[in-house]
C-alpha positions in Angstrom: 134.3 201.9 -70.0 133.1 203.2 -73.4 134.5 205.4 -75.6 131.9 208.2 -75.1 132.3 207.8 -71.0 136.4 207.9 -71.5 135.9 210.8 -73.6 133.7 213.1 -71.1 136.2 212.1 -68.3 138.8 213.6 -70.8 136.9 216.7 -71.3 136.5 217.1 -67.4 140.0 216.6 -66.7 140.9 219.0 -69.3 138.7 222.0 -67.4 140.3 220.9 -64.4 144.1 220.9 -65.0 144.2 222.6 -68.2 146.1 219.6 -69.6 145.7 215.9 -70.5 148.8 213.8 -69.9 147.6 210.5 -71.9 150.0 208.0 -69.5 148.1 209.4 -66.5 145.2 208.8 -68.4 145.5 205.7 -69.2 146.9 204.2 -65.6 143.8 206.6 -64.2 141.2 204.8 -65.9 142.7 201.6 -66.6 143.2 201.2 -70.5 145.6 201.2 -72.6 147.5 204.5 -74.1 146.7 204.0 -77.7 143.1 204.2 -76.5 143.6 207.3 -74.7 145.3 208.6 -78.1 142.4 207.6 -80.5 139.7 209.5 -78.1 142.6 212.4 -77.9 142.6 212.5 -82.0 138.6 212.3 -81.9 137.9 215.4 -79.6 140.8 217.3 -81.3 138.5 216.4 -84.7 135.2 217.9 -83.3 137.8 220.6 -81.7 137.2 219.8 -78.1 141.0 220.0 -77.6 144.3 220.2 -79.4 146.7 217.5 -79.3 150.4 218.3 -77.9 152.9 216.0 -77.1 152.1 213.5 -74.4 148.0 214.1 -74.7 146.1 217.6 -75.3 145.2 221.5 -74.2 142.6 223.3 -74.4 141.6 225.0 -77.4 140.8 228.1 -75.9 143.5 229.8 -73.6 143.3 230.5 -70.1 142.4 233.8 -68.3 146.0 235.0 -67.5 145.3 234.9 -63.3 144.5 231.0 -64.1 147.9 230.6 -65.8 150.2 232.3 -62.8 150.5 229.0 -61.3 151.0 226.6 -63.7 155.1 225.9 -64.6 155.8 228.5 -62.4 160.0 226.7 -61.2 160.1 226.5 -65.2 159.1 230.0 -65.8 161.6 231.5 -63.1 164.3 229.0 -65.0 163.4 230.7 -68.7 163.4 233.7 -67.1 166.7 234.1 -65.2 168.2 232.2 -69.1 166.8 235.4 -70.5 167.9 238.0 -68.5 171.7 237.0 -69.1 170.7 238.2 -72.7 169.8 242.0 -71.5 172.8 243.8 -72.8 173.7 247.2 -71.1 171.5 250.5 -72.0 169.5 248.9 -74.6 166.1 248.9 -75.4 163.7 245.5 -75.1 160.6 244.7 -75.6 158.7 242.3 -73.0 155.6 240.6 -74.2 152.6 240.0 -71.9 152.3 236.7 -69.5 154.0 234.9 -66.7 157.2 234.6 -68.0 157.7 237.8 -68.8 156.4 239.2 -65.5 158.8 237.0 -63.7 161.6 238.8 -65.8 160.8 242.3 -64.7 160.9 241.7 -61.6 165.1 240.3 -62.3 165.9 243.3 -64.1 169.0 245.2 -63.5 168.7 248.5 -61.8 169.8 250.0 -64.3 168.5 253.1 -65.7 170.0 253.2 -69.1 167.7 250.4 -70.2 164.6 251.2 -71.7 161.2 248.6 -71.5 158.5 248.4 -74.4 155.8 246.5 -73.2 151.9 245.9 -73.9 151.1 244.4 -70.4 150.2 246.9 -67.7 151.1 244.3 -64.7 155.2 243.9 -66.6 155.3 248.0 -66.4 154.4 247.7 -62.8 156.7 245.1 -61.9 159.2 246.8 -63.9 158.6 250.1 -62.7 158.7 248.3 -59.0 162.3 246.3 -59.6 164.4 247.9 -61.6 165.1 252.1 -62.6 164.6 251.6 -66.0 162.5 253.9 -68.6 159.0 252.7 -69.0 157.0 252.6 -72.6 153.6 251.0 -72.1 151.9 250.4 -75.4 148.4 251.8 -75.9 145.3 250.5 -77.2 142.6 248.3 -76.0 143.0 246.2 -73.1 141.9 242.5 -73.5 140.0 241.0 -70.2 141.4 237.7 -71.1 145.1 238.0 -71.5 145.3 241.8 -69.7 147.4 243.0 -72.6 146.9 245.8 -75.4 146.2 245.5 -79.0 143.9 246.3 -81.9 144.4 249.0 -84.6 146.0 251.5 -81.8 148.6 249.5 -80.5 149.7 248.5 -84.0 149.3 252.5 -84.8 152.1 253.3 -81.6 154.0 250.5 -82.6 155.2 251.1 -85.8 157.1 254.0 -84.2 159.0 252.0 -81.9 161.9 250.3 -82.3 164.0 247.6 -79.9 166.9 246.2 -79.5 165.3 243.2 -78.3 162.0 241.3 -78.1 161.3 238.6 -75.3 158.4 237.0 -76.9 155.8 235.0 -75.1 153.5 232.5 -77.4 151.2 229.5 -76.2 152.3 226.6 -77.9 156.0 225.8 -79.6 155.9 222.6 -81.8 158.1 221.4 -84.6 155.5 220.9 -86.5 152.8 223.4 -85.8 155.2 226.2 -85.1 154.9 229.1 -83.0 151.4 230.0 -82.0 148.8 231.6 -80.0 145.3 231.4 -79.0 143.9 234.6 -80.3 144.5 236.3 -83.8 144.5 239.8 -82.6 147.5 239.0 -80.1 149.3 237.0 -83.1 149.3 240.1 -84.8 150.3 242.3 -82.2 153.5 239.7 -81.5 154.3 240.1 -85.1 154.0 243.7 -85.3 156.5 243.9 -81.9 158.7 241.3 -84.1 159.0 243.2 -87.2 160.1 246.3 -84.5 162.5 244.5 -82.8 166.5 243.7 -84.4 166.2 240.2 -82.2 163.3 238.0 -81.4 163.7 235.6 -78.2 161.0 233.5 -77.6 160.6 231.9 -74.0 159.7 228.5 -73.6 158.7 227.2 -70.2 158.3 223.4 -70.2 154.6 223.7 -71.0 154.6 225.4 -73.9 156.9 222.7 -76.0 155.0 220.5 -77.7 151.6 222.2 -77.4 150.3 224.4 -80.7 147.1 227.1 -80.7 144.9 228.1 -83.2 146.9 231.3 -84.5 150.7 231.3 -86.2 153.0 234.2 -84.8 156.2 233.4 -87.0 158.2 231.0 -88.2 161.4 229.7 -86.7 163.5 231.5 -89.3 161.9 234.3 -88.2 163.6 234.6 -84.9 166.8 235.2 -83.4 166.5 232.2 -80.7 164.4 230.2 -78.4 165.7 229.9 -74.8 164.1 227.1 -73.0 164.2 225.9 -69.5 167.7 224.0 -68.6 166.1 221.6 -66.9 163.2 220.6 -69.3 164.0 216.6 -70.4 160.9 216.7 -73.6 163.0 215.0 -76.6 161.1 217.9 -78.7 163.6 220.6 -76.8 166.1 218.8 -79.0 164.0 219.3 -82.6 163.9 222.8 -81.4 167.4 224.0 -80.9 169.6 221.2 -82.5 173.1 220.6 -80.5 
């Protein structure tokens, strides 16, 4: 198979499973891993993809209803980890996405405990599972990632202030850092940040390793990264050193 056939079954499979694993794709179309790597570094180069650990993502994110069922055992894992950190009567801020969601709906019923969040669906599930006070920031609501930002949400936010923020980001990578597919959302997550006296940042098992377009912060920027228990990447061990 030629280079430029390999690399068009790359880009399919990429649309399909939002994900290249270069192994699979190698014993999948019968060549060797190193080849799959070279046509992995090529399309990155023209910015058909961005390599991550193990093979590639897409460049662009997915819609959020297309990312509910990917890593979803991981998620619930991150999730219950995070919780544990939810002290009594405090305030906390819970970012948009999957993780996130599945974290509202483990909250305490408890109505001491105050949620700051830009997702509509968290404040629902929040408002559904658990007693606690609701704070839904304003602004515009992206289609894509069903979350608020822009120059209104950063307006509201500067007059909040957290105990705690439970971060979401699209890619963690000891090299690229923590990052995001859309600028407008990196600047939303740093606004949150700069509220917020902690800054956890979840990380299912598909976010290590993969890196986006846009930097959030850097590692010394936040308090700690709780990961999945159960996730065996070596680069979990870069991350948060024994």
């Amino acid at each position: 198979m030629l280079s430029v056939q390999r690399k068009e079954h790359l880009i399919g499979l990429l649309a399909r499973e939002g994900r290249i694993v270069a192994k699979d794709a190698a014993n999948e179309l019968g060549v060797s891993e190193d080849s799959i790597r070279r046509d992995l570094r090529e399309l990155a180069a023209d910015g058909a993809c961005i390599r991550v650990y193990g093979g590639a993502v897409p460049v662009a994110e997915r819609p959020v209803r297309q990312r509910q069922d990917i890593a979803t055992a991981s998620k619930e894992r991150v999730a219950r980890a995070a919780v544990v950190r939810i002290r009594p009567a405090s305030t906390i801020i819970l970012d948009a996405g999957t993780t996130t969601l599945a974290m509202a709906r483990m909250l305490p019923l408890e109505s001491a405990l105050t949620v700051i969040t830009p997702s509509p669906a968290v404040a629902l599930a929040v408002a559904e599972h658990s007693d606690a006070r609701i704070l839904l920031v304003g602004g515009e609501l992206s289609r894509h990632s069903m979350v608020t930002g822009g120059a209104l949400a950063l307006e509201a936010i500067a007059h909040l202030g957290a105990d705690a923020f439970f971060m979401g980001v699209s890619g963690i990578d000891p090299l690229h850092g923590l990052t995001t597919g859309s600028v407008d959302d990196a600047a939303t997550k740093r606004a949150l940040a700069a509220r917020s006296a902690e800054v956890f940042v979840l990380a299912s098992e598909e976010k290590i390793g993969a890196a986006s377009r846009f930097p959030v912060l850097g590692f010394g920027e936040i308090t700690g990264i709780i990961v999945d228990p159960e996730d065996r990447n070596p680069l979990v061990a870069q991350l948060i050193p024994a």
